[in-house]
C-alpha positions, 0 to 999 in steps of 0.5 A: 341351763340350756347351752348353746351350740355355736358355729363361729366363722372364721380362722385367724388370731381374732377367731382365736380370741373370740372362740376363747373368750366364748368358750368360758361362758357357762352357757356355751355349748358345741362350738365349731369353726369353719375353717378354724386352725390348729390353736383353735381345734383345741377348744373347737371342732374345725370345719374345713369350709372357706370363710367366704363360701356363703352357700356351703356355710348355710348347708353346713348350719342346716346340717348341724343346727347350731343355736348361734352362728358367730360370722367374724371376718370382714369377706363373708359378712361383706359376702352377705352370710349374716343375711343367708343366716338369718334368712335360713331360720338362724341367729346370727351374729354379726351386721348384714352386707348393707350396714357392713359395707360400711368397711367394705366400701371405704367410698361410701363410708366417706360419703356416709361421714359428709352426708351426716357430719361426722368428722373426717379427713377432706377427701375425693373419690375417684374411678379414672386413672389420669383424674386421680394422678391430676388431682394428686399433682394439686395437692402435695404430699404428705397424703393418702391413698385408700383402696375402696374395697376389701384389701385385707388390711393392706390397701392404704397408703400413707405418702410422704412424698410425691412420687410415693402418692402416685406410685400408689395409685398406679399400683392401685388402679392400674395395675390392679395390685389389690384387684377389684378393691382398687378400681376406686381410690379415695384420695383422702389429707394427711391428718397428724396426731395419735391412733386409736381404736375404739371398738364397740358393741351395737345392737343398731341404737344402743352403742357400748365402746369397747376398753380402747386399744391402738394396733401398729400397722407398719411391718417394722420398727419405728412405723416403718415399711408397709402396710400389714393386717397388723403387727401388735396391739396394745390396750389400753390405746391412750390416756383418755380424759373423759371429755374426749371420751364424751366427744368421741361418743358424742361426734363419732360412735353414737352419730354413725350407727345413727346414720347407718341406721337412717340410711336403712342399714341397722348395724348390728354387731361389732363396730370399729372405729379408727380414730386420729386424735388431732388438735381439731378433737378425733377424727374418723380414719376408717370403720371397719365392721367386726373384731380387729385383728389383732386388736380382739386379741388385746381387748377381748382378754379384759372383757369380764362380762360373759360375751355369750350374753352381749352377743345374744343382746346384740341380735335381741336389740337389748344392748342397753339393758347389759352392763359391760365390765372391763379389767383395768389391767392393760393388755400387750399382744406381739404378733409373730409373722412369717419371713417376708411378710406381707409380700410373699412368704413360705409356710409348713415351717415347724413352730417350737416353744409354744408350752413355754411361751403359754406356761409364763404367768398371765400370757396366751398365745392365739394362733392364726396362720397355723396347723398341724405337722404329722398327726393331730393327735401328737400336737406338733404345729408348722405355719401357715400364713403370714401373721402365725401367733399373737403373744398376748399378756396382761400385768398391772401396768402396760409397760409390765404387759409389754415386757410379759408379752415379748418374754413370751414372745422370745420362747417361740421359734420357726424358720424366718420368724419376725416380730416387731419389737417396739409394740406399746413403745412407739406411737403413743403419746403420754396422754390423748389430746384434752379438748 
């Protein structure tokens, strides 16, 4: 059996999860990840080259050869790194810049919607500071405000009021908070019902959802505070019927890889769906084009069919012949953050229970924001970004996975910590709307 060496891009808690995940594979071979972190450098060998850094990252596979190039995160695919691959002789995967500005633009994404039906929230889109504030002033809060571009996570704002609205577009446009991603907003209405988040597998045609998950956004407790890359998930999202899931098959998952492609921009990778089941059945919030995070720490622990093989059938357009397999056992993953996070925070802050937190049955603990403190060799960890660890477990119910989670969760220290404390409690109806 010949074994695959793998370069998987990336360097956070989904990295994490997805260079566990493909490392049970028996056909796994090498895996390197550039950068990687101080969890991963246990599976993999760590590469110190930017994500984004498309040029260095060709040079890099032309100099190692890997069979497989696995590009995570959103920036490089935006960036085009799939296409340099490819373009470089290498099996990439992941979807190319034209089908993965399907996230990176949040202005194309709703016109892809209108333009083939699928269902979203009323919207307009806008590039002038005083048309947007106008436009806002017509139409009451409650209602959102979204950075077109790339704002790691952060560039949406749910106003409940007024004042709140316009703040968000100034910050916005004005005073260009997330940078060229704010130059245009789209202002969108404010749709009411549960989250959820479908991930799914496509090769372009075939689409294979993924066992579904709901992340928790807000900062703190109770869905309050602002916006992060995400604080905690939980999958099962929601008590699904299957004539919701056949609608959201129907009217959303297998509609937009459709339009995708009739547009000319096949979609091949990981596609996510950001979905708000109203009384109107599920609506499209946001696509994202890869792994959520943490979302992929929550999902990707009940994956029982060999990734590697999914991943190959993907590139290979031969999804449809691969039968994915899920545990029914639910997830829970708590997300441990630096003080202060998401605005400013400190790092190089020394980490402690870590062996305990990972010793407790059914539990993992992926790192994002983290690296080594001294000697690699000594295993000694301190933090190095916002969102540090993800504590995921899984058990037999979600409410025991939930527990299992924040046990682990409550073995780890570091200066500043927090966690919210309600992941899997809040947000979460008793079972999805029925149509």
């Amino acid at each position: 059996m010949k074994k695959l060496d793998i370069l998987l891009v990336g360097g956070g808690g989904r990295e994490h999860a997805i260079a566990w995940k493909l490392a049970q594979s028996p056909r796994c071979g090498r895996i390197r990840c550039a950068p990687g972190n101080a969890g991963i450098a246990a599976i993999a060998e760590c590469v110190p080259i930017p994500a984004k850094d498309v040029a260095a990252m060709v040079a890099f596979a032309r100099e190692t050869t890997p069979d497989l190039v696995f590009v995570a995160p959103d920036d490089p695919l935006a960036l085009g790194m799939v296409d340099a691959m490819e373009a470089a002789g290498f099996r990439a995967f992941g979807p190319r810049a034209a089908a993965a500005e399907v996230e990176a633009s949040k202005v194309f994404s709703k016109g892809l919607m209108r333009r083939h039906g699928i269902p979203t929230a009323a919207y307009e889109t806008f590039d002038d500071l005083d048309a947007a504030l106008a436009y806002l002033a017509a139409h009451p809060a409650p209602i959102v405000v979204k950075a077109d571009g790339l704002a790691l996570g952060k560039g949406v704002v749910v106003a409940k009021t007024d004042a709140e609205a316009a703040d968000a577009v100034r910050s916005m446009m004005a005073d260009k908070a997330f940078g060229a991603a704010g130059a245009r907003v789209v202002i969108e209405e404010f749709l009411e019902g549960p989250e959820l988040t479908v991930l799914a597998f496509t090769d372009g045609a075939t689409v294979v959802p993924m066992a579904s998950s709901r992340d928790h956004k807000r900062a703190f407790d109770g869905d309050r505070g602002p916006n992060t890359g995400g604080m905690g998930a939980v999958s099962p999202g929601a008590d699904l019927s299957p004539a919701l899931e056949r609608a959201m098959r129907e009217t959303i998952l297998q509609p937009t890889v459709d339009a995708l492609r009739a547009e000319g921009r096949l979609f091949q990778g990981v596609l996510y769906f950001g979905l708000m089941l109203t009384r109107d059945g599920p609506k499209v919030i946001e696509y994202n084009a890869r792994f959520g995070d943490p979302e992929a720490q929550a999902v990707l622990p009940r994956l029982e069919t060999d990734l590697l093989d999914i991943v190959e059938a993907v590139i290979d357009r031969r999804l449809a012949e691969v039968l994915i397999r899920w545990s029914p056992r639910p997830t829970c993953c708590v997300v441990l953050a630096s003080g202060g996070y998401p605005g400013k925070y400190g790092t190089g802050l020394p980490i402690e229970g870590l062996d305990a937190a990972a010793a407790l049955p059914d539990t993992l603990v992926f790192h994002a924001g983290t690296r080594f403190r001294g000697d690699p060799a000594e295993r000694r960890y301190e933090t190095a970004g916002g969102r540090v660890l993800g504590v995921c477990a899984t058990a037999g119910d979600l409410e025991s996975a939930i527990d299992r989670a924040y046990d682990g969760a409550s073995r780890i220290a570091f200066p500043g910590m927090h966690y919210r404390k309600d992941i899997g409690r809040t947000g979460a109806p008793p079972a999805a709307p029925r149509p």
